[in-house]
N, C-alpha and C positions, 0 to 999 in steps of 0.2 A: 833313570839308569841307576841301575846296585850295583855296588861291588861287595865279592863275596869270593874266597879261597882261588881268586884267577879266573874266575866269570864272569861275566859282562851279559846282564840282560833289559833287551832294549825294547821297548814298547810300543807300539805304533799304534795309534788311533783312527788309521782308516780302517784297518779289522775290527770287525763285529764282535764283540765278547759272546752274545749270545747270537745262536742262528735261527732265524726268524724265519717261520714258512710259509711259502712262495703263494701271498695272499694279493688279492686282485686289490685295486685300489679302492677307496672310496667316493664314488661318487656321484655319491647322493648331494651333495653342493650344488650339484651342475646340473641343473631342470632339463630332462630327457636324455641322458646318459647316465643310469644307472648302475652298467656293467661295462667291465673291462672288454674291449671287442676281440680280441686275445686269451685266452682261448674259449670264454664267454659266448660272445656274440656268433662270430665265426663258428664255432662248432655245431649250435643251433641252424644256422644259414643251410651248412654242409647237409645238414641232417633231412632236413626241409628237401631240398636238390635231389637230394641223393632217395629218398623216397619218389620223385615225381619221373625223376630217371629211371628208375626200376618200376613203375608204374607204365612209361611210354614204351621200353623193350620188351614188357611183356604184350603190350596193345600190338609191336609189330610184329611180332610171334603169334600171335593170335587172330589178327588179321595181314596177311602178308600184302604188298603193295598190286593192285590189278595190273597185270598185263594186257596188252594188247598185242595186235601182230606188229610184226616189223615192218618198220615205215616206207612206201611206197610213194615217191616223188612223181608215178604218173599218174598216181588215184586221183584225179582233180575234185572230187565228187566227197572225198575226206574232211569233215567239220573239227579243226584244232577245238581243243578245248583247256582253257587253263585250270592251274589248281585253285581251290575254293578261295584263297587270299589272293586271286586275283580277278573274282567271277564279278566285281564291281567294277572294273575298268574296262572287264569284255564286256559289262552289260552297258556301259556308257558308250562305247565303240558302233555299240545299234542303232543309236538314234542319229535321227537326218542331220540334225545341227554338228555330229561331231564324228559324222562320217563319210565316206564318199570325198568329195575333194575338201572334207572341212578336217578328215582324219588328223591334221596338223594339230588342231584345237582339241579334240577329245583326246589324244594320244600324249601330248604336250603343255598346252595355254592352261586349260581345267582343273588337270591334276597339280601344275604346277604353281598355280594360283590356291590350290585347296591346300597344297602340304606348305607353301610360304606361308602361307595364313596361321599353322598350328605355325609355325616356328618362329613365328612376329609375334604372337599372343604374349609371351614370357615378357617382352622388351615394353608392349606395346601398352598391356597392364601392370605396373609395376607395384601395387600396393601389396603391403607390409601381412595384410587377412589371409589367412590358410580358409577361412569356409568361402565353398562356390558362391556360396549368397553375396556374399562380400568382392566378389571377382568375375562381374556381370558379364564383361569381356573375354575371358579369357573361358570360363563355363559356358558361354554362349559359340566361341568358334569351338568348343569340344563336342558340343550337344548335336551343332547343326552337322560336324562330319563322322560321327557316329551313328547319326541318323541315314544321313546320305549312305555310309556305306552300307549302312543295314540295309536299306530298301533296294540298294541295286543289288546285290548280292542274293535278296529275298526273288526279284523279278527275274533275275539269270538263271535261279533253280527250277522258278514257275513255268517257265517259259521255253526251257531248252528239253529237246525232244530227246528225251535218254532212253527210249528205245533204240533210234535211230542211230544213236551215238554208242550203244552196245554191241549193234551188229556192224557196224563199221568198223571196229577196232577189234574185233572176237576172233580168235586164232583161229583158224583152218588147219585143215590138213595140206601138204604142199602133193601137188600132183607131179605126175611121174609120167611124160609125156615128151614125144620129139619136135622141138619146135620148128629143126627141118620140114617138118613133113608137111604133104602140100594140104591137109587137113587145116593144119596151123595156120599156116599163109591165107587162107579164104579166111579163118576166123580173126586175124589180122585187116584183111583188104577191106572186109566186109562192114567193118566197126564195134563186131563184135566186144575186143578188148577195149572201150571205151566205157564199157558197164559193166563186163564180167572180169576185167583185168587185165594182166597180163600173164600169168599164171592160173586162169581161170579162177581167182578164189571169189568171183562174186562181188559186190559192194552195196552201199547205204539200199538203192534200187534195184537191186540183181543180185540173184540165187548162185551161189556156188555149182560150178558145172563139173566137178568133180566129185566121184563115183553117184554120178545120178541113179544110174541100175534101170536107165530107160533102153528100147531097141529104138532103132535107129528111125524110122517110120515116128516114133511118137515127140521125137526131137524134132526131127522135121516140121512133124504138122504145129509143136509149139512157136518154132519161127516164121511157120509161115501164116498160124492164125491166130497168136498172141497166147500170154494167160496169165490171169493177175495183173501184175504190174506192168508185163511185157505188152506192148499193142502190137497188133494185128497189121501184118506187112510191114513190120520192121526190117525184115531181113530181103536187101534189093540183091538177084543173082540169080542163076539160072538154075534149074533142077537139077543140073549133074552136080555143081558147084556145092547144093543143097544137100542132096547125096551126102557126096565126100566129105561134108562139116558134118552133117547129121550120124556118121557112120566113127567120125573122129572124135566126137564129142563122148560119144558110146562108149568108147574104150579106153577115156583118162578115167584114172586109177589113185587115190592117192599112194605113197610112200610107204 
């Protein structure tokens, strides 16, 4: 402190005399943290992200998600199918041991014994070596369940019928039809809606009966002597009854 013509100037040493700019630390001392993660680290991370994010919106722009029709709780004949991260545990669902009344086991006991298993590895090996060579255990339950998924997921793609699985799910046109009418009722009584629908839009085994562009004679004679996938004397009823579905079928129209 001075004094000097009625001034008083007082000093404080927690102010910086010079201002020093706003430089990351050092540390290079510290083996594997080289850089300050502020705004160093993080801004790279961000960058990384933020490139892989505008790489994935443009993938769902570019290919938009498939639709299918609208779900139909009386299609019985409809094959679910999951998304690809989960085509390993629908392909484990197929086998005898883990299906049928063992569903318990494949659904539950399996899986839940494969992902305890990655989650005990950490506890279970606990040495100090970052190389897999060095962590027999713990690269060993990684190897066998990346194997595993690879192969079930490989045999779900092989195996599952995506033809079939196209035409089951493939939008239709909605027909435009009275379901009063006693047309409808025979195509009900008859069991027709148990393969063609209930909206006639057809399924996995059966053609869409909507605007066929058939006369009514050529309906007829398909239900009553088959064609293609259809057999021959499917359809139990009398010839007026045949008629009247063959005459009705005629004339659905879509929307």
């Amino acid at each position: 402190m001075h004094h000097g013509k009625g001034m008083k100037f007082v000093g404080d040493s927690r102010v910086s005399v010079e201002r020093k700019p706003n430089v990351p630390k050092d540390y290079s001392e510290y083996p594997g943290k080289t850089e300050a993660f502020w705004p160093n680290f993080l801004l790279k991370e961000w960058m990384v992200g933020a490139v892989f994010l505008v790489g994935y919106l443009s993938l769902t722009i570019a290919h938009p998600s498939p639709l299918e029709r609208i779900a139909d709780p009386t299609d019985t004949g409809y094959i679910p199918l999951p998304d690809w991260y989960f085509l390993f545990l629908y392909q484990l669902l197929k086998y005898s041991f883990a299906s049928g009344p063992y569903t318990t086991i494949g659904a539950m006991i399996i899986p839940g014994l494969a992902f305890g298993s990655l989650l005990l590895a950490p506890f279970i090996d606990r040495g100090p070596e970052r190389r897999p060579s060095k962590r027999p255990l713990a690269t060993g339950f990684m190897l066998l369940a990346l194997a595993s998924i690879f192969y079930l997921t490989w045999e779900s793609v092989a195996t599952h019928d995506w033809k079939k699985a196209e035409a089951q799910g493939k939008i239709v046109a909605e027909a435009n039809f009275d379901k009063e009418s006693e047309g409808y009722k025979i195509y009900q009584d008859k069991g027709c809606i148990s393969c063609h629908g209930d909206n006639m839009q057809g399924g996995p085994a059966a053609k869409s009966l909507v605007d066929t562009g058939l006369a009514p004679d050529k309906i007829a004679n398909i239900a009553k002597n088959g064609q293609n996938a259809m057999p021959a004397g499917i359809f139990k009823g009398t010839d007026e009854e045949l008629k009247k579905l063959s005459e009705f079928i005629s004339t659905v129209k879509s929307k």
